[in-house]
N, C-alpha and C positions, 0 to 999 in steps of 0.2 A: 285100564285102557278105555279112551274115550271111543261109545262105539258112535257114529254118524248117522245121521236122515241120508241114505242114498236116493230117495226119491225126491227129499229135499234140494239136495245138491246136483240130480240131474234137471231138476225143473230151474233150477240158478242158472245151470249153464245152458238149457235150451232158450230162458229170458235174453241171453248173451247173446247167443246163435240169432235169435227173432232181432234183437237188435241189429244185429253187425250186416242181417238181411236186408235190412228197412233200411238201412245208413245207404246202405251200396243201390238200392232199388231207388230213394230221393234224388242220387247224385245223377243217374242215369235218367232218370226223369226231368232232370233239370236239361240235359244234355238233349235231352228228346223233344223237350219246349222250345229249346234255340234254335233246333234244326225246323221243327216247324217254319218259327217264322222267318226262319231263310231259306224255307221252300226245300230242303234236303234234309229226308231221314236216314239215319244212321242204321242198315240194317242189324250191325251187331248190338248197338244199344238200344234197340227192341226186342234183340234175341236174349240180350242179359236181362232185360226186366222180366220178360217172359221167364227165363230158369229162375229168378229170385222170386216168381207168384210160384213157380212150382216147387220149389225146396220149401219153401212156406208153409207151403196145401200139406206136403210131406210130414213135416215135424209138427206141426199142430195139432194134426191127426192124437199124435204118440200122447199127450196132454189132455187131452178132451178140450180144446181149445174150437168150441164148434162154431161159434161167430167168426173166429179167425179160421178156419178151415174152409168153411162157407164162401167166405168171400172170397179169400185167395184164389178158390174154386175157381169161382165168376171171373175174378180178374186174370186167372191164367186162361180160361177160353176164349177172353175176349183178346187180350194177349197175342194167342197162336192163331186168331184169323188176322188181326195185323201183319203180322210176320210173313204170313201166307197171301198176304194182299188179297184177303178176300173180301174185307171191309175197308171203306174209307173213314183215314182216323181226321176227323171234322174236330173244330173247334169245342164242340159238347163234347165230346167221346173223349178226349185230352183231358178235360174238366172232369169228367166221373173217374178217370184213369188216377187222376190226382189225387182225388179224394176218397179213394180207395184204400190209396196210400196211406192217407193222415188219419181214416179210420183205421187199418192196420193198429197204425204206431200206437191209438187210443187205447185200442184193444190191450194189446201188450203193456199199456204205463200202467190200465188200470188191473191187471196181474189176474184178471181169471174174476175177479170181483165184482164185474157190474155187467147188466146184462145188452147185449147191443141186439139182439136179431132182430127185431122192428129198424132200423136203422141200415142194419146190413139187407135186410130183404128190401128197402125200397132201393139201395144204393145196387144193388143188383139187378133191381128190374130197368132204374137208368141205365148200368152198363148193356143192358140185355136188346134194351129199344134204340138205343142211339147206334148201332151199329146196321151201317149201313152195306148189303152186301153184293157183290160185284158179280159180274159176270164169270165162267171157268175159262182158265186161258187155253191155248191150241197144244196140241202136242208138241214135244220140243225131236227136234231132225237130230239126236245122237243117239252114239249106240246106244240098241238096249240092252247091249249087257251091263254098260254103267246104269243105268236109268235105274234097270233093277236094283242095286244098291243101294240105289239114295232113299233117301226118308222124303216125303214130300216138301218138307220147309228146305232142303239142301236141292230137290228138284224146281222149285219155285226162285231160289236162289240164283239157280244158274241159267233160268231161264231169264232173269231180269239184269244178267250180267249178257245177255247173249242180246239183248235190248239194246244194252246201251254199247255196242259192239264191241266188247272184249275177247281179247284173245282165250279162252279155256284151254286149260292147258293140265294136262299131269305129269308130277313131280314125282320118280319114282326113288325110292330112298332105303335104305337097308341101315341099323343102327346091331351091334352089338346089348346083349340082353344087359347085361350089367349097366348099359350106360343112356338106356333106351329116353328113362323120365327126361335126364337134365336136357339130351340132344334133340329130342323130339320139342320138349317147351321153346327151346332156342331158335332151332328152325321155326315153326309156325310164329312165336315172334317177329321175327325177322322176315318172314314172306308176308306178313301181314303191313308191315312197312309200303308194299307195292302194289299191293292187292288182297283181294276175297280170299281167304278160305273159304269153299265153300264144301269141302266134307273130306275124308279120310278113308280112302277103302281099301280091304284087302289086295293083297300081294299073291299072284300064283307062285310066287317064287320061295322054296323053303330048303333054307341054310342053318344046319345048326349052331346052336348057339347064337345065331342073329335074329333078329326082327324085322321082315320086309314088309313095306307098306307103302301104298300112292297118296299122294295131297293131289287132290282137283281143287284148282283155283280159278279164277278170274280177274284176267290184268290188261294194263293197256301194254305192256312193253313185252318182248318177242321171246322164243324160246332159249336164245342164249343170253340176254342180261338174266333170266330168271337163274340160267342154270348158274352162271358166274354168280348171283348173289345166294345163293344157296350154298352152293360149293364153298361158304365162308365156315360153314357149321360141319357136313359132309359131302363123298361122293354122291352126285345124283344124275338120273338124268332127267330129261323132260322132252316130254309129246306135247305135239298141238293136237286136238281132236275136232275142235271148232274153232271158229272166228273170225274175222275178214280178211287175213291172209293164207286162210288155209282150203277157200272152198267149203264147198257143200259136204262133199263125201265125210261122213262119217271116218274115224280112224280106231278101230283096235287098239288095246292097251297092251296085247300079248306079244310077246316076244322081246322083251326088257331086258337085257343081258346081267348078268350077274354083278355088282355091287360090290366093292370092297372099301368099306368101312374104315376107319381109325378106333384103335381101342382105345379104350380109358380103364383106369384102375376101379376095382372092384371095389362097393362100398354100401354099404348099407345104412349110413349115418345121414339125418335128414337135414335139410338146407338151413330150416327155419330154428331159432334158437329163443323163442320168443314162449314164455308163459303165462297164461292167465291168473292173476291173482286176484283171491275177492278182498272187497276192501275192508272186512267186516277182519278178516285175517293180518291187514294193517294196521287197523286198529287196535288191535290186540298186541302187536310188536312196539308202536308208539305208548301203550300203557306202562310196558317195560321199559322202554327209554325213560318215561316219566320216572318211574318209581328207580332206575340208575342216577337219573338227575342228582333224586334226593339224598341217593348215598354216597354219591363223590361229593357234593355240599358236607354230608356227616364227616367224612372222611378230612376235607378240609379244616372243619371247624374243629377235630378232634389234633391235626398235626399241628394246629397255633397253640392251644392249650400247650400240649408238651414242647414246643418247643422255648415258649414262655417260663417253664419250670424246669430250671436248671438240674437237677437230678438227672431227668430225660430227656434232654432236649436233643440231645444227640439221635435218641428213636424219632423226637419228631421231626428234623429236617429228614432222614430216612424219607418218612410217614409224606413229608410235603413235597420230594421229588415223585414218591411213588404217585399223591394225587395230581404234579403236575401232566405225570405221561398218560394218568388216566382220565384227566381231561382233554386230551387232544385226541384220544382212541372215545372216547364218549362224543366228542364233536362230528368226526370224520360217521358214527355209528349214525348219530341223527341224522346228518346230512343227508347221506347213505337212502336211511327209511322214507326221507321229504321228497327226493329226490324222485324214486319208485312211483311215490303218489302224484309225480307233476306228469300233466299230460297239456301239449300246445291248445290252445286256444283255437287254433283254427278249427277243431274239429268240433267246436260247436257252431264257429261260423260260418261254416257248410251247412246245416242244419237249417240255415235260414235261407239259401235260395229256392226251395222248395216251395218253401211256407211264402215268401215273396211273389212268387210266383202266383202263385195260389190269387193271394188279396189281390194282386193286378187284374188277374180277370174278375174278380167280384165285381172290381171297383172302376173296372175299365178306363183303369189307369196305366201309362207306361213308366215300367221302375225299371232301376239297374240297381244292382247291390256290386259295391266296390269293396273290400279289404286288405286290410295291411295288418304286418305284425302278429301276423296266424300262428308262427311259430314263440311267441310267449308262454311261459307256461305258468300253471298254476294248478293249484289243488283238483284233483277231479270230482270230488263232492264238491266243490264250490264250483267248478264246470257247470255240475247238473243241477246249481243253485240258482245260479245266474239264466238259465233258460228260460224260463218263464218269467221275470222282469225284463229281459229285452224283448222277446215276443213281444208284452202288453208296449213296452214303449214303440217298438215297430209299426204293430198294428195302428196305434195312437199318430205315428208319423203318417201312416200312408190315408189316413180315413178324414186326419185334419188339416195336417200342414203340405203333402204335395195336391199341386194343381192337376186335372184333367189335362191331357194333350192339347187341345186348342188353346185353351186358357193360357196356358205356357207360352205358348207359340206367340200371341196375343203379346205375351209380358215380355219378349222378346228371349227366351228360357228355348232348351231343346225341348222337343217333347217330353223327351221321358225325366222324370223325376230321377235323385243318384240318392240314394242311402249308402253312408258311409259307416262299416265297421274299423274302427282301431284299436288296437294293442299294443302296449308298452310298458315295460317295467319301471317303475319308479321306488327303488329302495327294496323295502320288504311289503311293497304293494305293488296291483297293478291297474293302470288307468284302461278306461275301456271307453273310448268316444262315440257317441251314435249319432251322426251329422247327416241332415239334411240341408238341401235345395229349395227348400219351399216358398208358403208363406212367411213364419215367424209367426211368434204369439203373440195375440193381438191382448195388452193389457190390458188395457180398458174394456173389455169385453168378457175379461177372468174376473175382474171388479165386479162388473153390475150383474153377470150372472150369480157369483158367489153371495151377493147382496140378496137375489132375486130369489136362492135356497135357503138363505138363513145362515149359509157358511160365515158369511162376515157381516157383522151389526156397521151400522152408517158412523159411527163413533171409531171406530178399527178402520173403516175406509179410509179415512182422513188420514194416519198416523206410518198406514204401511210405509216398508221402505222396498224398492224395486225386487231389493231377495225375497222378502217376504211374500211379496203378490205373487210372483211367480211359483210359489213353493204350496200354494194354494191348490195348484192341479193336482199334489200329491192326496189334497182331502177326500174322506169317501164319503162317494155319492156326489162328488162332482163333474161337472160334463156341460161343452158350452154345444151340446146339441139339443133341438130343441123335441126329435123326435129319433127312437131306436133306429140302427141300420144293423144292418148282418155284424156288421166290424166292431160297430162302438154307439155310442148313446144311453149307455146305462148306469154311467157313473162307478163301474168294476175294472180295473185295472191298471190307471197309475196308482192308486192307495197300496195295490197289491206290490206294486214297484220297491214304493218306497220299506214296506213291511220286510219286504224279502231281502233287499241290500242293507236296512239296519239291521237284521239278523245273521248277518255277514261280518256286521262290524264296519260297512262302507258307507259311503258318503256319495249324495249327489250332485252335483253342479249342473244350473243351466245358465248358457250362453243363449241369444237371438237377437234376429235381427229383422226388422219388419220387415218384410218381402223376399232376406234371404236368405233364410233359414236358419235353423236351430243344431245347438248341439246339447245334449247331452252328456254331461262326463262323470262316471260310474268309477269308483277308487276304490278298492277292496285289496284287502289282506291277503300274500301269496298263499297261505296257507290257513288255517285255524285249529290243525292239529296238534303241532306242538309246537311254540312258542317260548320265547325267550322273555324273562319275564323278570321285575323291579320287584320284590319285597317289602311291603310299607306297612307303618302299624301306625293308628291314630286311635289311642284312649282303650288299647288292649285287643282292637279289633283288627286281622292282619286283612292287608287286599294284596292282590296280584297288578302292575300296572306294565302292557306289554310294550317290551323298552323299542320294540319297531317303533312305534310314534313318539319315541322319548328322544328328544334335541337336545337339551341341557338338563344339568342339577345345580341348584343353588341356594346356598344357606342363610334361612334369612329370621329376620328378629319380628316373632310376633304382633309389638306393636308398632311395625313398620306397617304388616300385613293389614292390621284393624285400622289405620290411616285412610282408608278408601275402603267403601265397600263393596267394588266393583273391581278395583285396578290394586295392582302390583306392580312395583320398580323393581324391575331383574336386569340388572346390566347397564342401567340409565335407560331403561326401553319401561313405557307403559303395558303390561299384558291382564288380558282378562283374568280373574281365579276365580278358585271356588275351593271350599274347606271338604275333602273328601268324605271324611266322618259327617257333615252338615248336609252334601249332596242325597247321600243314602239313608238319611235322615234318621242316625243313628243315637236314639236320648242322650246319652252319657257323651257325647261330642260337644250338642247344644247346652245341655247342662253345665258341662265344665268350663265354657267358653261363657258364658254368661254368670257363673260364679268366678272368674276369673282364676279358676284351675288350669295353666297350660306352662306347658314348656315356655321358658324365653325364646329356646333354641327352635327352629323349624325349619323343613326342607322346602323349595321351590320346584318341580317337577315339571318342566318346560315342557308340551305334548305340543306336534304338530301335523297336519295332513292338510297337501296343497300350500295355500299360502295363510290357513289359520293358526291362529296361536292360541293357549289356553296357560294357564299355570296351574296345578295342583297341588294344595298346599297338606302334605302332611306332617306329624314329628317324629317319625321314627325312617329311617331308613336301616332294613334289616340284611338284603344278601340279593343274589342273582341264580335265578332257577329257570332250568326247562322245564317248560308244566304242559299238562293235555288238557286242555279247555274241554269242558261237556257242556253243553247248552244243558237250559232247567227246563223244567217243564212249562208248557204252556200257563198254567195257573200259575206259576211263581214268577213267569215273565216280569223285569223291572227294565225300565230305561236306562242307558247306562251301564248296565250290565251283561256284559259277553259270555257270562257262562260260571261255571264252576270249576276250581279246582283240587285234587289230593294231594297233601302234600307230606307224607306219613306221617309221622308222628305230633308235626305241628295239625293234623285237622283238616278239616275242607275250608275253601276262603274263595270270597268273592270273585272274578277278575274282571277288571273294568274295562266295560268298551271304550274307551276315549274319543272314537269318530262319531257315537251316540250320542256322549255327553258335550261334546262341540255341536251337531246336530242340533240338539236341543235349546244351547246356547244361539247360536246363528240365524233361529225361527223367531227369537226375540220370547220364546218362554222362561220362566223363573228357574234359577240354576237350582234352585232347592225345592224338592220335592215336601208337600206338605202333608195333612194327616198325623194320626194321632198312633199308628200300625209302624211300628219301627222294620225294617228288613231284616 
């Protein structure tokens, strides 16, 4: 019996918990920035962020998470004078609020491991100064026996519904015990439709087996639409106690007559049917897929044999019915596990209004972020891969290519800049467009800077072709600014783009246009887990090649191949190749081809993504496997190469990135790797 780290696995799912915190306190934030600058806050989406600083403060504690508990601190009390309008929340106080936020989330990525409290102590003394505080308001004219009930944020509540002349009203309501959760959730749903809650109080009234209770709300419509929209859920009734149609006089809540309820059947089983899985545990289920892969291939290769030898051949068709049902129950099984791991796209693309947000006020710029295609899905490690090369492209968007407001204005543009996210499947990838509005990149300008660092010799100037200049920005330590800004100027972050999406196995495209801005188009593999995958062997050595990018096969005559050393005729079509044994620059490939040791016979392996083409020229084609790709280590990193895989009893073998290896080819570098260090 395997026994577990339970303090392990409780600090995994409080990392969850602090996530799923911060997910919900960004979006609310976002919601709190709109309403700013339409002049209207949201009192409940400042009372949510407020409980999301304070379940924060709670659970960080549990961890020794002291930078995180610290601050949350800070931001829940700066928080609860908002709520309480006891300060006014100003343009600065938004901006430390925010950034409060993004140091949370910092806190939490880097897991307890770096130290932040010189950075949380100054961000605390900003939230601590910029809060500016107001005067106390007058007593509120209701009764005090409700008054006494309330909490002050529910007393502040309803004093600023009694502002804006609302009717106050209580909703007195009686629910059977058994059926209290689902009727109680439903009703306050649904009153909130028309108006405030603004608190929940005791019932003098006690009926067994029921649960009586009052809602005090604040609404503009009268006491029988409220009672009729209520009455959709239960019996209720409703008092006015305040409001412009009801006078001054104060009104008593006592004397409520009795309530009679609708049952519902008794149950104890809970709404939600949703489990957290770690992925560390999917992982471990796609190894087993892998190594099934290899034994329904065993199982195959073993039912041809005997069905070849007449003796048994009877056992082997047997043998080849049984591996065809257990290839369609091994298909539906992978599905199955891919499936689990896909999570929509959108939910990273929510993640960036925040952060938009953010860079707009640095830069005292006006952005909108548009999105489409949120519901795409794709691997959730490749979710949290993709993060940080859109960020750095983002941030790159809004620091170089949108204009300042007037300037727009001037170009005859709206003010504010549009950053466009999109999402779409194409095949067994998915395309991710990042468009802007802007200027567009200025070429000439990528030139004589990249001239001006040394990136490009005046000889290379001459020769580029329009892809190639452009694919310059991806170099590091390039930057056409001439001095640091908060955002950018340091020559870190497209290099990091491109690192991160060829480690994905993707591909970049850029579109622009001078003045109207640029796109972006980011291609990546739905998944990288486990993959369907081509069999090839050249000169003893096997590779993996993953047949998602494979368009055709075709069989072709060596010395057709060695006719051009550049092009192959596949189909009457010119295509790029490259001798895959030659690419990895493997001795006994080069050797044999240059002693004239080779197959007559050879395959053509048509790969494509987008609208390039490549051919890969091996001699052997061996079988079709599902394999779990493992990325190598950092020091073994090769170009070209997506990872490793097991494939029992054949061994571990290469598998090739193909979006790499076009990558490579498309920048106008040498298809063959040189060096004297074979891989």
């Amino acid at each position: 019996m395997v026994k577990r780290n339970k303090k392990g696995d409780r600090f995994k799912e409080f990392l969850v918990e602090a996530e799923d915190i911060l997910n919900s306190m960004g979006r609310d934030l976002l919601k709190l920035g709109k309403g700013v600058k339409a002049g209207l806050i949201d009192p409940a989406v400042l009372n949510s962020i407020f409980r999301s600083a304070h379940t924060l403060k709670g659970i960080s504690g549990l961890y020794d998470f002291k930078d995180m508990a610290v601050l949350s601190h800070a931001l829940e009390d700066t928080l609860d004078m908002l709520r309480l309008d006891r300060v006014n929340l100003s343009d600065d106080l938004l901006g430390y609020i925010m950034g409060a936020h993004e140091m949370l989330v910092g806190i939490i990525a880097s897991r307890g491991t770096e130290d932040f409290t010189l950075p949380v102590q100054e961000l605390k003394a900003h939230l601590v100064g910029s809060c500016q505080v107001k005067k106390p308001k007058d007593d509120l004219n209701i009764d005090k026996k409700i008054l006494a009930t309330l909490t002050e944020y529910e007393a502040h509540r309803l004093r600023d519904n009694l502002k804006q002349s609302k009717n106050i009203l209580i909703v007195a309501v009686r629910f059977p015990i058994i059926s209290f959760d689902k009727g109680y959730a439903a009703l306050i749903d649904l009153l909130k439709t028309s108006s405030e809650v603004i608190a929940t109080l005791p019932s003098s009234e006690t009926v067994p087996e029921m649960i009586s209770f009052d809602i005090l709300i604040g609404t503009v419509n009268d006491d029988n639409s409220i009672k009729e929209l209520a009455g959709q859920i239960a019996a209720v009734e409703v008092r006015r106690i305040a409001g412009p149609l009801s006078g001054s006089e104060p009104v008593s809540i006592k004397g409520v007559e009795p309530l009679q309820s609708p049952m519902a059947p008794e149950t104890l089983r809970r709404v939600s049917d949703t489990v957290r899985v770690d992925i560390d545990k999917l992982d471990s289920i796609m190894n087993i897929v892998s190594e099934l892969g290899v034994l329904k291939s065993s199982v195959a290769r073993l039912s041809a044999e005997l069905k070849n030898d007449t003796k048994h051949s009877f056992y082997g068709i047997e043998l080849s019915r049984i591996e065809t049902y257990l290839e369609r129950k091994f298909g539906e099984l992978r599905d199955s596990v891919l499936d689990i791991r896909m999570v929509p796209i959108g939910q990273l693309f929510n993640r960036f209004e925040t952060f938009i947000t953010k860079l707009a006020r640095e830069t005292g710029k006006e952005i909108r972020l548009e999105t489409t295609g949120g519901d795409t899905e794709i691997d959730k490690l490749i979710v949290e891969e993709l993060a940080d090369p859109l960020m750095h492209i983002i941030r790159n968007i809004v620091d170089h290519a949108l204009e300042h407001p007037s300037e727009r204005e001037k170009l005859g543009k709206p003010r504010y800049g549009t950053i466009s996210l999109k999402a779409f499947q194409s095949g067994n990838h998915v395309v991710i467009d990042v468009i802007d509005d802007g200027v567009g990149i200025d070429e000439k300008l990528i030139k004589r800077k990249a001239l001006e660092k040394g990136i490009l010799s005046t000889e290379d100037a001459t020769t580029l072709t329009r892809h190639q200049l452009l694919e310059l920005i991806f170099k590091p330590g390039f930057t056409t600014r001439d001095s640091v800004s908060s955002t950018s100027g340091r020559g870190v972050g497209m290099d990091v783009v491109k690192e991160n999406i060829t480690r994905l196995s993707g591909i970049i495209d850029i579109e622009t246009s001078k003045g109207a801005g640029t796109k972006f188009s980011l291609t990546i593999p739905i998944t990288l887990a486990i993959v369907q995958a081509l069999i090839v062997e050249e000169f003893g050595t096997q590779y993996a090649i993953p047949l998602s990018s494979v368009i055709e096969i075709a069989e072709l005559h060596s010395s057709t191949v060695d006719e051009d050393p550049e092009y192959v005729k596949v189909n009457d079509r010119d295509i790029l190749y490259i001798r895959l044994g030659e690419f990895f620059y493997r001795k006994e490939s080069v050797q044999n081809r240059q002693n004239g040791v080779q197959n007559d016979t050879c395959y053509g392996i048509v790969v494509g993504l987008a609208e390039h083409r490549l051919c890969i020229i091996v001699h052997k084609l061996l079988e079709e496997l599902d394999v779990v790709v493992k990325p190598l280590p950092k020091i073994l990193r090769v170009d070209g190469v997506a990872g490793a895989t097991d494939v029992g009893d054949e061994g571990t073998m290469l598998v090739a990135d193909v979006t790499g290896i076009l990558e490579l080819l498309l920048v106008g570098r040498t298809a063959y790797m040189s060096g004297d260090e074979a891989v």
